[in-house]
Every structure is written in structure tokens, then in C-alpha cells.
N, C-alpha and C positions, 0 to 999 in steps of 0.2 A: 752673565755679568756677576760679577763676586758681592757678595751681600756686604753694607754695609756696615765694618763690624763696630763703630763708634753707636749706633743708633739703636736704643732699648728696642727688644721686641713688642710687638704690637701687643695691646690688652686683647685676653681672649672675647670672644663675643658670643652673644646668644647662640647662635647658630651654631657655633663649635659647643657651648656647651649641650646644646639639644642632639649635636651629634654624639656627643659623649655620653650624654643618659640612653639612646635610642627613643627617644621622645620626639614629638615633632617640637618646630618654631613656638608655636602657640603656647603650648604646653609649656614649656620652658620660659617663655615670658611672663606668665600670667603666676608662674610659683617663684621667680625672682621679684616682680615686681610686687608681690603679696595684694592680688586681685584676683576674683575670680574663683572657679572651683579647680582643685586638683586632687586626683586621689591621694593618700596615703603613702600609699606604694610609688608613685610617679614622682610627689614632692622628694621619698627620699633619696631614690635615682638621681632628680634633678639637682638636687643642694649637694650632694656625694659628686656629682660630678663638676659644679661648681667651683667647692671644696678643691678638688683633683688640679684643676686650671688655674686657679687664684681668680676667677673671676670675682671681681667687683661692680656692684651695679651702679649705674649712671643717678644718682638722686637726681636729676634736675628732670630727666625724659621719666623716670618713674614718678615722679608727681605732674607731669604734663596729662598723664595717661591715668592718675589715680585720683587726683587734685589733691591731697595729701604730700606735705613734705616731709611729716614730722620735724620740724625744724622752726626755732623761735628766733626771731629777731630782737635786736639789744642796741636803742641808741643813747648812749651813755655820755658827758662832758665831756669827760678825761680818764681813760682806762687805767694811767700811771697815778691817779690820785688814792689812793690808799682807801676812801670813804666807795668811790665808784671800785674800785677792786674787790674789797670786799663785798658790796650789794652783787657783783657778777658773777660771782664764785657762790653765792646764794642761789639764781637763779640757776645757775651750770647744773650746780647739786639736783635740785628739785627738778630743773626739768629731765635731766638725765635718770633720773628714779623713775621717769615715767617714759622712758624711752623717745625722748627729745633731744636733738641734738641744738645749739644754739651757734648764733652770727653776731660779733658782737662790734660794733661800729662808733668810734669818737666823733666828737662834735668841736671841741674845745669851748664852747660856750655861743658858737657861731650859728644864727640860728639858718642861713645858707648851707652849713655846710649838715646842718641836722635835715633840712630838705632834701638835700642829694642826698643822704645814708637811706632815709625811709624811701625814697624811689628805689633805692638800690637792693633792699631787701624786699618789696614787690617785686621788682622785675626775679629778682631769688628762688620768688616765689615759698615764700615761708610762710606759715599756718598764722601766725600771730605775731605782733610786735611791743615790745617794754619800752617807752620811752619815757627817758630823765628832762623835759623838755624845755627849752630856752624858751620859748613863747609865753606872752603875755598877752594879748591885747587880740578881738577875733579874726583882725584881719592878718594874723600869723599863725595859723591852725590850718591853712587850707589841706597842706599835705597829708594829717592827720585826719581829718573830712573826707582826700579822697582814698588813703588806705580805706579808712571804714566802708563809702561805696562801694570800694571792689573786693568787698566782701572780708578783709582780713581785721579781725578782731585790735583792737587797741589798748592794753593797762596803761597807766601814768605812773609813774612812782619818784619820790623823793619828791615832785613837786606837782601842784596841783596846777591846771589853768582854768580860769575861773569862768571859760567860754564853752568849755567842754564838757558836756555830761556823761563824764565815764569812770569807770570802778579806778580808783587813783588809791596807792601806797601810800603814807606819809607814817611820818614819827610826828610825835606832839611838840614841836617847835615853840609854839608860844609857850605852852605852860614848863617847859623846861629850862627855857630862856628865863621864864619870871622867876622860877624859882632859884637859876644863877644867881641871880641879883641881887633876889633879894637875901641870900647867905651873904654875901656883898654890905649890903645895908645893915644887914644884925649885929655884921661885925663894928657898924661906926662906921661907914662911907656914905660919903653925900655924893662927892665928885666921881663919878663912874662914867669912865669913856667907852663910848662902842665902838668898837673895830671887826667888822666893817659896814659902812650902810649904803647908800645909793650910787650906785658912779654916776654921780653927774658932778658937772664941771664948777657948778659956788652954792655951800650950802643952803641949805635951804635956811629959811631965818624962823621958823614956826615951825611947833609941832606937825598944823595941821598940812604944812609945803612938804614938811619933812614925808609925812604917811603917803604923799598923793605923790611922791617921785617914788616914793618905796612900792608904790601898788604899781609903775610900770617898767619894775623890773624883776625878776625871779622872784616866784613865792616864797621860798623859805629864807630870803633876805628880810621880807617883808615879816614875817612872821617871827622872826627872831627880836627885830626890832620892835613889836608890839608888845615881845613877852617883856622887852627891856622897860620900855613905855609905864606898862602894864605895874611894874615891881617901883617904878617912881613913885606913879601915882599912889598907889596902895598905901606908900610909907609918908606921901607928903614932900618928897622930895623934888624941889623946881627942877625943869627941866632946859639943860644951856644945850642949845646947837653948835657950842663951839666944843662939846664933847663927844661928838659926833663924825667918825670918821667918812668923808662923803669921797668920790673919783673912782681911779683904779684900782680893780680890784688884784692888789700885787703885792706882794713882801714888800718891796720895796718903795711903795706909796703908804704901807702899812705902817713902816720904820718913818718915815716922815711927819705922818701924822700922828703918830705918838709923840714924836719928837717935839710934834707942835703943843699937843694939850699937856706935855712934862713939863713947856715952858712957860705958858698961862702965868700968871699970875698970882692968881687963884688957881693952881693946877691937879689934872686928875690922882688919885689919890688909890685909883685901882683902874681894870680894864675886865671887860668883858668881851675876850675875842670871839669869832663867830666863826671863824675857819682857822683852817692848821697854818695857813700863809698867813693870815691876821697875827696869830699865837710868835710865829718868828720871827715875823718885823719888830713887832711889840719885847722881845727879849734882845735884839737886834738893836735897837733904839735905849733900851735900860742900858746896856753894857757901854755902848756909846759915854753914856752921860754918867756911867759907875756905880749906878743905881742894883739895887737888891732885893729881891721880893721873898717873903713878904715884908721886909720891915721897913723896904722906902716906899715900892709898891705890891698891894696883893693882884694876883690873877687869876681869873679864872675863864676855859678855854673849852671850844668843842671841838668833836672827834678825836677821845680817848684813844693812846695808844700805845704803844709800848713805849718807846722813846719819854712820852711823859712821866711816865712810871719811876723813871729812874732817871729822872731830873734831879735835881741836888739845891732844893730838896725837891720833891715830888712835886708834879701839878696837879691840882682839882682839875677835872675838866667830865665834861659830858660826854656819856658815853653813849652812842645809838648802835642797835639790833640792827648793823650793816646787811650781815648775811641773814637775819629772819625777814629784813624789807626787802632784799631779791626774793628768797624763796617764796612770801606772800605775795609777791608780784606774779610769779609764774603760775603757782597754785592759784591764783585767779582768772589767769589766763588758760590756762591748763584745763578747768573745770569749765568755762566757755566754750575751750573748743570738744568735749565729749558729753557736749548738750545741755548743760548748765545754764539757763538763765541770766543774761547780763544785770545784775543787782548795782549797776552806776551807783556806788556809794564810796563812800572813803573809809578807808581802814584806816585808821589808826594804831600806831606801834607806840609803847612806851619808852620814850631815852630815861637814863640815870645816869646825877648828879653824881661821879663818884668825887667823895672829898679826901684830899689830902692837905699838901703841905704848904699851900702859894695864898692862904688868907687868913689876915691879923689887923687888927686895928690900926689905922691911920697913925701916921708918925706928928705926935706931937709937933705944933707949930710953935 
């Protein structure tokens, strides 16, 4: 029967390579799968004759057989977000410096479908997992609980949960928040809008309603808004929940609710965006209404980026150590799994305020 000539040929396999070195099965296994002892002389045989074949080894049956994958796991929001891109490309680096390779898997914010990614990199069988984690609250950790039972280590990074005691990433969220602000305030702003705070569906009417829907939804919401909180109080500045953007976390709930605290009465007078979609509704919304910053409104925005840069004029915005918070993620996971001691602490990263062009005094009333 005529071989079919559409169909790639077969990958070579052990056995062909161990006929190729003259070595038996065994031998040949035990110097690809790197377990075991092999001479000298026999590994170079054996990898020459590998070499020879194109063989490539199976990672998933050589960590069956080794329990080792070298391989990290990465469950991240949104891989297309610029701030997760960069934290990815951190951890790739670092763990690839140490002969890691990584899995890296979105969530969109879902914390279901962040469930099914961490099963999905257990059954992968992968040495360790980084997760950016949507959870809040302890009865949404269970996955992360039974990673840990079956043995595969866990970092946290970008956000902390406050049910878990484990070595968790962060940048200083509050106090770079506060210190937004309060450049904000130096300048002569009283009326400072946040964009964005809780999604939920009708603001809260109180500080203290405002903190306790902030605490059961993502840390670094929460933590932003305290630093905002934090820069009121400090100056004496009362605090309106009607400058408070509460709902969808969207450009386009974003652009609304600026839209709404422009129309105030008493209206905000500057913003403190809290995400790059906050930052676009919010200029999104000025152009609408033919507004100009800084001299009808100032702004100031996190996750620096180039684009801000060369804004016309430039924007101040906060810049966070994207790729040093993966690669501290890995390097902490990386140092657990070659016998390192779990030290369940929080690292802390520092973000900077860089200031340019989008903040000036309030427009005369």
C-alpha cells in the first residue's frame, strides 16, 4: 500500500534514538528525560544521536516520570492589557533565566473562568502557579487551597487576598494613590472625582458603605481608593460620593460618569483615573463637552505609557515596575521551588508619580 504522502512523518522515538546511539531503552531514557545516572560517554552518544533524529522530548510523560516540569504557570485578567502584558514578559524573563519555561492563561476578570485556568495548569502539571486573582472573600479560594494540597506552590501578585496566607507581589497602591491627590490638592482642587470605584449598581451614600463594597471587590480597587480617601482627609477636604464613579468597570460607563460629575452643579474640577479605560472615558467625556485640561480640567492617571507621553500636552500619571512585579513574582516562586522557605509575606514594589503636563489650578468660577 503507497504510503501516505499528505501525512508528516512520525516524531522519532526513544527506541529509534537508543538504536541510534547503540545504547539500550533505559539508557536512553533516563539521559533524555535528565534522571538518573548516565555515563559521560553514553549521554554524548545519546544527545548526538538525538541531535541526528530531531528528536524532541515529550515534557508532559518526562515530568510524569520526574515529577518536575520546569514549567510555571501564569493566571493573569487580560494578556491584551498593556499593565498584565508587561507584568508577563517580567515573569517569561526571570523565569526563563532560570530555565523555566511558562503557561500563561486569561481570566477576563471572571473569577469561573480563573477556576478552570488553575485546574488546567495542575492537570499540565506545572512546578508553580502566579496568580493576578479575582477573589475576594474565603469562600472563592477553594482552587487555590487545592493547588496548594497537591502540592504546587502558589505566589499572588498585583493583588492580594486577604484569606490567603501567602508570599503575594504588590506595588504601593495606597500611598501612590494618596500621593496623586494630594499634587491634585496642592494645586487648589477640592472637587476631585475618582474614576473608578466599586461596580455595584447605586452609590454607596457614606464613606464608610463606600470602603465595605470596596473591600468585596478586587484589592487594588480598594486600595486605590483609600489612598484617594487618605489625601482628603489629610487636607481637610469633605468627602461627596457623588464624585465617586461606582458600576461598570468600562470606558464607556467611565465616559458617563464623568459626564455626570462635569454636570454637577458644583462640578469636579479634576479626576483621578485609576485605569487606562478610566483615563479614556474620562478624555472621551471632556471632548464631548469641549473641555481642556489642564485649564478646564486637570488629570492625573495610572499606568504610564507611552501614549501618555505624548499627549498634547503630556499626562502626569503613575508609573508601576510592570515587568520588576512579574519578575519578583517568579523569583519568589522560583526560590520555593529549589528549597527556599515559603516566607508568606508581601513584597512590596514602589510605583512613581511621574509629573507632567495635565495639572493646574482650578478655573476661576
Amino acid at each position: 500500500m503507497p504510503a501516505d504522502r499528505g501525512r508528516p512523518p512520525a516524531p522519532p522515538t526513544i527506541s529509534e534514538v537508543a538504536a541510534e546511539a547503540g545504547v539500550g531503552r533505559a539508557t536512553a531514557a533516563r539521559t533524555l528525560g535528565g534522571y538518573g545516572y548516565v555515563s559521560p560517554e553514553l549521554k554524548e552518544r545519546v544527545l548526538a544521536a538525538a541531535e541526528k533524529l530531531g528528536y524532541r522530548a515529550n515534557a508532559l510523560a518526562r515530568s510524569m516520570s520526574t515529577g518536575v516540569s520546569h514549567t510555571l504557570g501564569v493566571v493573569v485578567a487580560d494578556i491584551g492589557n498593556p499593565f498584565f502584558a508587561g507584568m508577563v514578559r517580567g515573569i517569561c524573563d526571570a523565569s526563563r533565566a532560570r530555565g523555566f519555561d511558562t503557561i500563561v492563561l486569561s481570566t477576563y476578570e471572571d473569577l469561573d473562568e480563573e477556576i478552570a485556568a488553575t485546574g488546567v495548569l495542575i492537570d499540565k502539571r506545572v512546578d508553580g502557579v502566579i496568580i493576578a486573582s479575582a477573589a475576594v472573600g474565603r469562600d472563592e479560594v477553594t482552587h487555590i487551597r487545592t493547588a496548594l494540597k497537591q502540592g504546587v506552590p502558589v505566589v499572588l501578585v498585583d493583588r492580594a487576598v486577604g484569606s490567603l496566607d501567602l508570599d503575594t507581589v504588590v506595588i504601593d497602591n495606597r500611598d501612590v494613590a494618596r500621593e496623586a491627590v494630594e499634587t491634585l490638592i496642592a494645586a487648589g482642587h477640592r472637587r476631585i472625582g475618582f474614576v473608578w470605584g466599586p461596580p455595584v449598581a447605586q452609590a454607596p451614600a457614606t464613606r464608610r458603605a463606600l470602603l465595605a463594597a470596596a473591600a468585596r471587590n478586587v484589592w487594588t480597587d480598594g486600595e486605590r481608593l483609600r489612598g484617594y480617601l487618605d489625601a482628603l482627609d489629610d487636607a481637610g477636604v469633605p468627602f461627596d460620593p457623588e464624585l465617586v464613579m461606582v458600576g461598570p468597570k468600562t470606558e464607556e460607563h467611565a465616559t458617563e460618569e464623568v459626564g455626570r460629575m462635569l454636570a454637577l452643579p458644583h462640578r469636579a474640577t479634576a479626576l483621578f483615573c485609576t485605569e487606562t479605560d478610566a483615563m479614556t472615558g474620562a478624555l472621551r467625556a471632556m471632548r464631548a463637552r469641549k473641555l481642556s485640561y489642564p485649564g478646564d480640567l486637570s488629570l492625573i492617571g495610572f499606568d504610564d505609557s507611552a501614549w501618555a507621553a505624548v499627549m498634547d500636552p503630556p499626562l502626569t500619571m503613575i508609573e508601576q515596575p510592570v515587568r520588576r512585579l512579574g519578575a519578583k513574582a517568579a523569583e519568589v516562586l522560583l526560590d520555593s521551588l529549589e528549597g527556599a522557605e515559603p516566607r508568606r509575606e508581601t513584597h512590596t514594589l514602589q510605583a512613581r508619580l511621574v509629573v507632567r503636563s495635565s495639572v493646574a489650578p482650578p478655573p476661576a468660577r
